[in-house]
PAZAPA-4460 file (N, C-alpha, C; in steps of 0.05 Angstrom, whole numbers, plus 32768, in hexadecimal, padded with zeros to 4 digits):
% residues 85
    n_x    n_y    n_z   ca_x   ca_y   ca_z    c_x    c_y    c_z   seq   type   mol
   883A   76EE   86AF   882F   76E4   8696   882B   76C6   869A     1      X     A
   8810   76B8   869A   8813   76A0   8698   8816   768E   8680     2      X     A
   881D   7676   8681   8821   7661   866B   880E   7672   8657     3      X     A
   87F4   7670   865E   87DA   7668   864E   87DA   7686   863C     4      X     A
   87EB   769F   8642   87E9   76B4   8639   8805   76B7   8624     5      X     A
   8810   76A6   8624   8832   76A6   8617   8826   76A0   85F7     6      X     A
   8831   76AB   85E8   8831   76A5   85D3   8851   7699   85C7     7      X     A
   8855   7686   85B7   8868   766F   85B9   8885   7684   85A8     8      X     A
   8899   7680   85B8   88AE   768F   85AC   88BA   7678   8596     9      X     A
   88BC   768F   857A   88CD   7686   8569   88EC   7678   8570    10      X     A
   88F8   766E   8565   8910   7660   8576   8926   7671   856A    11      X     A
   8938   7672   8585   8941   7687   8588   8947   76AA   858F    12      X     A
   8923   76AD   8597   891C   76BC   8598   891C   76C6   85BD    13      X     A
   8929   76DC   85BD   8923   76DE   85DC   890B   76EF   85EF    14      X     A
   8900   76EF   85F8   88EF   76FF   8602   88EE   7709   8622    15      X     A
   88EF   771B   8625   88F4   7728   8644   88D4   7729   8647    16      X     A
   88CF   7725   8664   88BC   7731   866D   88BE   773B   8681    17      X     A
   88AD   7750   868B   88AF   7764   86A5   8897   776B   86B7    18      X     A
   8892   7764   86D5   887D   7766   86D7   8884   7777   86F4    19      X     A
   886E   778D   86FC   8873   7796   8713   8878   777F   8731    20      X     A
   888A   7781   8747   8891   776B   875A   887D   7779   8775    21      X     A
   8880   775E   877E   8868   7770   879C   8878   7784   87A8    22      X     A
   8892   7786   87A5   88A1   7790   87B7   88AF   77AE   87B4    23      X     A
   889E   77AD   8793   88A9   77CD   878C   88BB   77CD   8773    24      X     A
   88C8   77B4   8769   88D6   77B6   8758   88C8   77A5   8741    25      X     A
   88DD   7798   8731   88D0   778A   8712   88DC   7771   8715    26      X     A
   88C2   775E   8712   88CA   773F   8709   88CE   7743   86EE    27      X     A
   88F2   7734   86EA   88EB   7738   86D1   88FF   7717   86C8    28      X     A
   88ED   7709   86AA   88F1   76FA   86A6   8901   76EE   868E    29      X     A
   8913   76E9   867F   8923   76E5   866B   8917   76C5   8660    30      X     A
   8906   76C8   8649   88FD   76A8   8635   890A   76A8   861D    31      X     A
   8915   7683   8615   8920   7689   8600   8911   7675   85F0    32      X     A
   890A   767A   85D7   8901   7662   85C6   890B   7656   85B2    33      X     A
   8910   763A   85B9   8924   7623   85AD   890E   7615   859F    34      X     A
   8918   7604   858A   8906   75F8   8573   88F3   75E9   8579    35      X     A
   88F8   75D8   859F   88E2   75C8   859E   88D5   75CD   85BB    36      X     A
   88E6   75E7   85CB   88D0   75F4   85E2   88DF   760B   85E3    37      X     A
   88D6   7619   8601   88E2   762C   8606   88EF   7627   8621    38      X     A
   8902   7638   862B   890C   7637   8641   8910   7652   864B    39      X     A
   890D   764E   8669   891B   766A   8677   892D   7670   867F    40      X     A
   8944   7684   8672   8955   7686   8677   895F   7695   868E    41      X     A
   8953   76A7   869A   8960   76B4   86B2   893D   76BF   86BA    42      X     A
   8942   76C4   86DA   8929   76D3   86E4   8933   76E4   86F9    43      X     A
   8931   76FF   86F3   8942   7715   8709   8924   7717   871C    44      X     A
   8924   770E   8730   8906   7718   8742   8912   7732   875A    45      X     A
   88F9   7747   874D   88FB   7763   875C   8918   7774   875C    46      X     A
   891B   7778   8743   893C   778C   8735   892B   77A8   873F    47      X     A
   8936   77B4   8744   8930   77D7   874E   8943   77E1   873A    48      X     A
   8933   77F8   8736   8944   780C   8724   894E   7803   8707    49      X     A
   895D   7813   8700   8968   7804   86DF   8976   77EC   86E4    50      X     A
   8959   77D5   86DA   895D   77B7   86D3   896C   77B2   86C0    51      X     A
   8974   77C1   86A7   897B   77B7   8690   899F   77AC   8696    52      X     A
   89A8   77C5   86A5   89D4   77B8   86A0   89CD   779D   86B0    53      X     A
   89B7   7791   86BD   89B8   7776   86C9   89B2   7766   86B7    54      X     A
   899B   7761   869F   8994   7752   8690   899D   774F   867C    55      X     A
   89AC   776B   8673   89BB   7765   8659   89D1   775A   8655    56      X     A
   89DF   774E   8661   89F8   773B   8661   89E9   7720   8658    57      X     A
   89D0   7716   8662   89C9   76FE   8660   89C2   76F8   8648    58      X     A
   89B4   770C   8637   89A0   7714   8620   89BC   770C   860B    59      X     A
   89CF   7722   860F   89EA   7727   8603   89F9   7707   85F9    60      X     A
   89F9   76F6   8611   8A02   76DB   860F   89E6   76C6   8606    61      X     A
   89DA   76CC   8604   89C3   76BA   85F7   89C3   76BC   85DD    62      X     A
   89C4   76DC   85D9   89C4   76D6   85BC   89E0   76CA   85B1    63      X     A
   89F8   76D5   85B7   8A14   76CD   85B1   8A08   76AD   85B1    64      X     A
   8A05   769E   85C6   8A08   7680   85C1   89F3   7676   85A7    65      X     A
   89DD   7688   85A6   89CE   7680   8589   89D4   7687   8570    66      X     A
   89E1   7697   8571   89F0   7699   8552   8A0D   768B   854F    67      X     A
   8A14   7678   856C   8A25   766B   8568   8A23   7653   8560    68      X     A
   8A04   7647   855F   89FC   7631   8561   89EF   762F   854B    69      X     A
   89E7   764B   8543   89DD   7648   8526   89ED   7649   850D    70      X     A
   8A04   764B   8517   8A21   7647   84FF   8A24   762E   84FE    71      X     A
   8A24   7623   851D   8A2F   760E   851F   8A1A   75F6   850A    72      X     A
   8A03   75FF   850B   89E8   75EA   8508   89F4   75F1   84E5    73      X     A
   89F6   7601   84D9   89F9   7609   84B9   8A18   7602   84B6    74      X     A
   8A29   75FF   84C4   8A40   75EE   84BB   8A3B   75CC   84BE    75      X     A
   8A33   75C7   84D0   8A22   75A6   84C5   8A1E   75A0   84B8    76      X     A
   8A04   75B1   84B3   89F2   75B2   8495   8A05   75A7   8473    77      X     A
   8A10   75BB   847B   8A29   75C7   8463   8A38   75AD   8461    78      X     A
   8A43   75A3   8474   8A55   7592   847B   8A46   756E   846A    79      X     A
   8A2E   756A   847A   8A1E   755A   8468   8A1A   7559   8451    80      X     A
   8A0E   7573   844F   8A08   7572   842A   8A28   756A   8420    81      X     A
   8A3C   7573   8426   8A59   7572   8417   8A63   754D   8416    82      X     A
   8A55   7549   842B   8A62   7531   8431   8A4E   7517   841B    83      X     A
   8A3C   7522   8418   8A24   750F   8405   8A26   7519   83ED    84      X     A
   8A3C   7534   83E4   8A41   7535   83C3   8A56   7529   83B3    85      X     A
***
């Protein structure tokens, strides 16, 4: 998939992609989208056979750290407003 074909991930949002490898197996790629880009979080190049018990630990902890961060961002929040009433 190149740049020019990506359409822009919502933040927080993760997206796998999978593409056949020269070698017989699957490039496959893990994107995450944060509020002001995206980043790549892992890239398994040429997984054979069932790819998933490899990628899903990463997927698993990506999201855990964003709903940790999104408590964390709404206890701030909270914390401010309390502090300015």
């Amino acid at each position: 998939m190149s740049a020019h074909d990506r359409t822009p991930l919502r933040p927080g949002s993760v997206l796998l992609h999978w593409a056949p490898a020269p070698a017989g197996g699957m490039d496959v790629t893990a994107r995450l989208g944060l509020a002001s880009m995206e980043v790549t979080l892992a890239t398994w190049p040429n997984l054979h056979g069932e790819w998933t018990p490899v990628v899903h630990p990463t997927l698993l902890e990506t999201m855990g750290l964003h709903a940790a961060l999104s408590v964390a961002i709404d206890a701030l929040r909270l914390a401010s407003h309390l502090a300015r009433v």
